[in-house]
N, C-alpha and C positions, 0 to 999 in steps of 0.2 A: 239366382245366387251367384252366377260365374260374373255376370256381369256388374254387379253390386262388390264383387270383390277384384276386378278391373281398375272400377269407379275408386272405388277405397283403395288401390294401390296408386294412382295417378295423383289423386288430393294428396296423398302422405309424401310424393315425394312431392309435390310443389310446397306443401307445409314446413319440410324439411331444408330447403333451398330457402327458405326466407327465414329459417333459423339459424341458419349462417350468418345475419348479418349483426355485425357486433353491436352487443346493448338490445338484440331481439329477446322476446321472452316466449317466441311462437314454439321453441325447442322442448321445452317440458309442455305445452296444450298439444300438440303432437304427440309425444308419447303417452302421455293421455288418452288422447284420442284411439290411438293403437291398443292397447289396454283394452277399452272397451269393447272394440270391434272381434279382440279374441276373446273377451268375456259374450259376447252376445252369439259366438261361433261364426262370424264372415268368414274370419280367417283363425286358421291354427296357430300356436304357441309356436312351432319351428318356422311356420310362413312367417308371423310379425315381426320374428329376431331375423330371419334373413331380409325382409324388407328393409327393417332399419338398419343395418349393416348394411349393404348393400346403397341404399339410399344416399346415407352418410358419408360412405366414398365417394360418389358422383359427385355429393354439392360439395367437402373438401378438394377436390380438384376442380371443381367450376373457381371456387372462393382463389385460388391460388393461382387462376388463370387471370380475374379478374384484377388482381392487385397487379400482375406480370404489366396486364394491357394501361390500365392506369398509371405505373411506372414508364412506361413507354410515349402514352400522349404527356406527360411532365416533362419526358425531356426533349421530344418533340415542341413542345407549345401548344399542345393540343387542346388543352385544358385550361386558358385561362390564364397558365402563369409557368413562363417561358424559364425553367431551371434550366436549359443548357445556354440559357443567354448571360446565367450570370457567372461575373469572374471566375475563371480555373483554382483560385485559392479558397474560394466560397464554398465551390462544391468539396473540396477537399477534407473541408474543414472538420474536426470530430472532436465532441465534448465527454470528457470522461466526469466523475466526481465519486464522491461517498457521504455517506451521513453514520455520524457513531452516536449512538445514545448511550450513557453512563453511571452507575451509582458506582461512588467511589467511600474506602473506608481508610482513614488514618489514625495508626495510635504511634506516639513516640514518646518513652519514658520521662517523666518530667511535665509533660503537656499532657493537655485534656483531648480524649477525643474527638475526630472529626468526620463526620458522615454530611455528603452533598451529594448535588447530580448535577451533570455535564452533558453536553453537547457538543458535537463538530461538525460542520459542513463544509465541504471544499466543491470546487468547481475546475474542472481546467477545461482548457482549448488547444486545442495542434492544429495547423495548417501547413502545408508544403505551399509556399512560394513559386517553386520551381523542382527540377529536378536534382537541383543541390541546398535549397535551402527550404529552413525546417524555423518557424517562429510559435512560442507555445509562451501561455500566462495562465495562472491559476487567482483564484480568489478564496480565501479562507474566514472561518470566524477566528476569533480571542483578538491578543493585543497584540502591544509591539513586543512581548515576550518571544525570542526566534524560538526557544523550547516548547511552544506549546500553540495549539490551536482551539484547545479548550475554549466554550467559555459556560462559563458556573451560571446554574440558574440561582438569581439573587436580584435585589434591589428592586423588588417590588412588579416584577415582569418588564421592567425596563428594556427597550429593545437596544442590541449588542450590537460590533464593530463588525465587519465585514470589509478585511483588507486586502491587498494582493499580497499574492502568498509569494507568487515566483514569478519569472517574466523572463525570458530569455529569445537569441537568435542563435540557431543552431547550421554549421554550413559543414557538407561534407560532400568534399572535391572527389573522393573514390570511395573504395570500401574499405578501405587498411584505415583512411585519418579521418576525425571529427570533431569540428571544432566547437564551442560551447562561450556562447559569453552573455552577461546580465546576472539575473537571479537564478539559482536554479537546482534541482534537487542534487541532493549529494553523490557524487559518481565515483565514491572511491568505495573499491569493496571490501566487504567487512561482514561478521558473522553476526558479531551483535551492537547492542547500543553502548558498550562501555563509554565508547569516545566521544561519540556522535548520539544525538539526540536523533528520535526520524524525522521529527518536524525543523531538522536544523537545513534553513537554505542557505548555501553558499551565495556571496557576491566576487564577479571576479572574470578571471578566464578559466578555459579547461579545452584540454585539446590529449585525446584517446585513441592510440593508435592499437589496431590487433590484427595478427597473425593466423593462419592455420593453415599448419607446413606436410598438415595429414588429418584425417578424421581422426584420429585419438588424441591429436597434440594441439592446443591454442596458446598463441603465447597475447600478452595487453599490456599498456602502458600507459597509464593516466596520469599528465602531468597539468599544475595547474599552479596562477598564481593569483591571490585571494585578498581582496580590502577584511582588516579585521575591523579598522574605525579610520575616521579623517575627519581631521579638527583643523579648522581655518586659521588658529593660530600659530599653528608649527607644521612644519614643511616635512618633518618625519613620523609618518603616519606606521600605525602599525599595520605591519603587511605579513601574506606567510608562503610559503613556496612550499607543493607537494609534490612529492615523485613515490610513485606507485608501480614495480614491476610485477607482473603474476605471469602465471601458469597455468594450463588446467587439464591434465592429463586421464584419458577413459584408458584406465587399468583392463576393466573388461567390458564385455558388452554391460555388465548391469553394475560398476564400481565405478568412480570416477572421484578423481582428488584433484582440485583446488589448494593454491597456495599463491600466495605474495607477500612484498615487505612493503615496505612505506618508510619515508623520509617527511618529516614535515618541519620547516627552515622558517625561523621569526624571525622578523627584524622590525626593531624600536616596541618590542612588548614589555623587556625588561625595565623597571623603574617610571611605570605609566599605572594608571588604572582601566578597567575595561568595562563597560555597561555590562548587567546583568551578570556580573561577580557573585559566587555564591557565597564568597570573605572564607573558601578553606584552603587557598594559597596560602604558603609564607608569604607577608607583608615584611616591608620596612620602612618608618616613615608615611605609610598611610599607599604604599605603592609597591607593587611585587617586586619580590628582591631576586627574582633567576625568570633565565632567558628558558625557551620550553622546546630549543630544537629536539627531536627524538627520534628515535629507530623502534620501528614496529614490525612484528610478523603475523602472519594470518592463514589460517589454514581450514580445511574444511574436507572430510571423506564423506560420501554417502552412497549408499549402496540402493539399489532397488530391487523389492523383493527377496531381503536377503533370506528369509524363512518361508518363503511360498508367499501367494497372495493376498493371505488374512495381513498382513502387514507390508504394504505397497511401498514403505520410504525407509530407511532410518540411517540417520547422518551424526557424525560425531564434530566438535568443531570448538577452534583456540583464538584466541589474537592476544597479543600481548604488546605492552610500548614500553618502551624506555626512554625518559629524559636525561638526556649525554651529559648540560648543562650542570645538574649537579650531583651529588653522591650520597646524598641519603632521602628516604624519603622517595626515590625518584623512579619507581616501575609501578604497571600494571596491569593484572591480565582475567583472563575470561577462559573459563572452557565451561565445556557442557553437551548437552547430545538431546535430538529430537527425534522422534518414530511416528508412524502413522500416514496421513497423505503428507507427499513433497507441497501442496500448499492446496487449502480447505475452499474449494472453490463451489462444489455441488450438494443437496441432502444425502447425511450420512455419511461423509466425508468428517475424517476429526485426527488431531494433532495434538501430540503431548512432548512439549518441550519445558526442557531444565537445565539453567545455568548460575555456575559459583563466577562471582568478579570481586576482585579485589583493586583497586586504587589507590596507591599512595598520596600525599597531599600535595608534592611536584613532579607527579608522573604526569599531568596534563593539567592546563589552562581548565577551573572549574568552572566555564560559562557555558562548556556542549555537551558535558556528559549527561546520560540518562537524566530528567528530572525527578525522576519515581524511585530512581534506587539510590535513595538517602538525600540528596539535592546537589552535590556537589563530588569533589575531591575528600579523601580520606573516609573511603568508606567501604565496606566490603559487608558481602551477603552473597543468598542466595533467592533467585527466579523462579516460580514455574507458571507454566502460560498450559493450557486448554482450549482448545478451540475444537468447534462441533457446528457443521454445516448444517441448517435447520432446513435451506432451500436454495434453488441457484441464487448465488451472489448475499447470499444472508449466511450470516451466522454470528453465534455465541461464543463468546471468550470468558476465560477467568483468569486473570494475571495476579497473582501473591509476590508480593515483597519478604522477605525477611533479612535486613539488613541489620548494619551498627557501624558506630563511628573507629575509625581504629586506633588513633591516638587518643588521650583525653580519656576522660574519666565514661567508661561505657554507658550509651544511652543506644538500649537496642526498639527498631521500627518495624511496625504492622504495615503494610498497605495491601488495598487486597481493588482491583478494580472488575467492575463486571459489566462487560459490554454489549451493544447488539450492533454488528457493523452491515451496513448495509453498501452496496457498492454499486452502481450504475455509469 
């Protein structure tokens, strides 16, 4: 008997070492097998569970050793295919993306309801160059819409566009300045989408310097100047100029406040038209009748843990603009506040955020604001968003609209979107 259960501990653990190897199915006929052997008495119920325990540490550390060594002849040449022979930018290289699946629902007074599903896909790439320079492009689904990456399932399963989303070269000469030029996501910060659509890429330059003159104090400065459009027949394109100063000061260890303003400077938008116009500007003559320079502020508290640990985040938070150019009609602002995790990354992890905005019809150019919350300029409602971590890098969202028009004769919106975002 001692030696039949010798025998039977050397089989299980070699059965066990080739259950390690991925796509093996030797790992349940193994414990199987073990089952048996303490049914028939080789071995006892406390001997089987220490054996596979036991077991199972050895070949997770063998398996762990074996990837080490295999990573090792890779960048050796060891194997077949020489990775340290190729370019320093190659190996650098790192692709990030996401995938959002969608059912979306719309009601807006006057109109017939609207129920579809949607899709996104994005892809990006980053590689470092060098030790100052940074070149990254991304790829998305939808159109030439800059608001939106969407695209709707429709037209009979007809397969969809798949465009470059962003594309930029990024150089930073120290750690204080960085410069930014091509396409590229938006670097000004902000609390929410009043102004700014997420899916809005900048074309342009951007150059971001920051400060920290102590662990509690940061200071930043994102300045930037931006093609709105360029038309081959006139030499005055519209163009805009942003200056953005902030702050961001840790009160205590677990408090910390964010704040900045914003300047953003047009030139040649007044008396032009602009692609993808949502028509709730003042027009005149078939072309906007005021210029959209404006003065913005932004602010953001958030505390962690401010009630013990059942509640790990909660942050309160404003932005507001002004357009200088004209006198009525011409502010718009956002507050609102979120609890829950500071951002929904792992299972069980979940976020409930709520925000009122309000838009006048020449507080801002209606080509970037939110798409979702009403479509344009002159609109005001309320947000709320739910999010709930199902697993790493997965989770569920549920974003509600309840919006209306502010001028004009009221026509108030449903939208309700329900997502599953998956991130990699």
């Amino acid at each position: 008997m001692k030696l039949l259960k010798q025998l039977s501990v050397i089989f299980l653990g070699c059965l066990l070492l080739v259950s390690t190897i991925p796509g093996n199915t030797a790992a349940s006929e193994m414990e199987i097998l073990l089952k048996k052997l303490v049914e028939k008495g080789v071995l006892s119920e406390t001997e089987g569970k220490a054996i596979l325990q036991e077991t199972r540490e050895e070949a997770k550390k063998e398996q762990i050793q074996t990837i080490q060594r295999t990573k090792e002849a890779l960048l050796k040449g060891d194997a077949g295919f020489k990775l340290a022979a190729l370019p320093p930018w190659v190996q650098k290289m790192k692709l990030t993306g996401d995938f959002r699946l969608r059912y979306e629902y719309k009601n807006r007074e006057k109109q017939s309801d609207r129920n579809w599903g949607r899709y996104r896909l994005r892809l990006g790439v980053i590689t470092e160059i060098n030790d100052n320079f940074i070149v990254g492009f991304g790829l998305a689904t939808g159109g030439g819409n800059p608001r939106s990456t969407n695209q709707n399932m429709t037209n009979s399963f007809e397969s969809p566009d798949f465009r470059l989303d962003y594309a930029y070269v990024q150089y930073k000469p120290n750690s204080l300045l960085t410069l930014t030029g091509g396409k590229f996501k938006n670097p000004i910060w902000r609390v929410g989408d009043m102004l700014w659509d997420s899916d809005i890429r900048p074309e342009g330059v951007t150059a971001k310097m920051t400060c920290d003159p102590s662990d509690n104090l940061s200071f930043f400065l994102t300045t930037a100047f931006w093609i709105v459009d360029e038309r081959s027949s006139d030499s005055n394109d519209p163009v805009m100029f942003v200056v953005q100063p902030g702050m961001s000061f840790k009160i205590t260890d677990q408090t910390i406040f964010k704040a900045a303003a914003v300047y953003y400077g047009f030139s040649n938008v007044q008396g032009t038209t602009l692609n993808y116009s949502q028509n709730t500007n003042t027009l005149q003559g078939g072309v906007l009748k005021h210029d959209y320079d404006a003065l913005g502020l932004t602010g953001e508290l958030g505390m962690v843990n401010p009630f013990g640990s059942d509640l790990p985040y909660f942050a309160l938070f404003a932005d507001y603009i002004n357009n200088v150019e004209v006198s009525n009609d011409d502010e718009g602002y956002l507050f609102g506040f979120k609890f829950g995790a500071k951002k929904v990354k792992t299972k069980g992890q979940w976020q409930f955020k709520y925000n009122y905005r309000r838009l006048e019809t020449d507080a801002w150019l209606d080509t970037w604001p939110d798409s979702d919350a009403y479509g344009g300029t002159n609109a005001k409602g309320h947000e709320f968003i739910f999010q709930y971590g199902l697993c790493r890098n997965i989770n569920v969202a549920f974003d509600y609209y309840r919006t209306e028009n502010i001028r004009g004769k009221t026509r108030s919106e449903d939208h309700l979107q329900v997502d599953l975002n998956v991130k990699f």
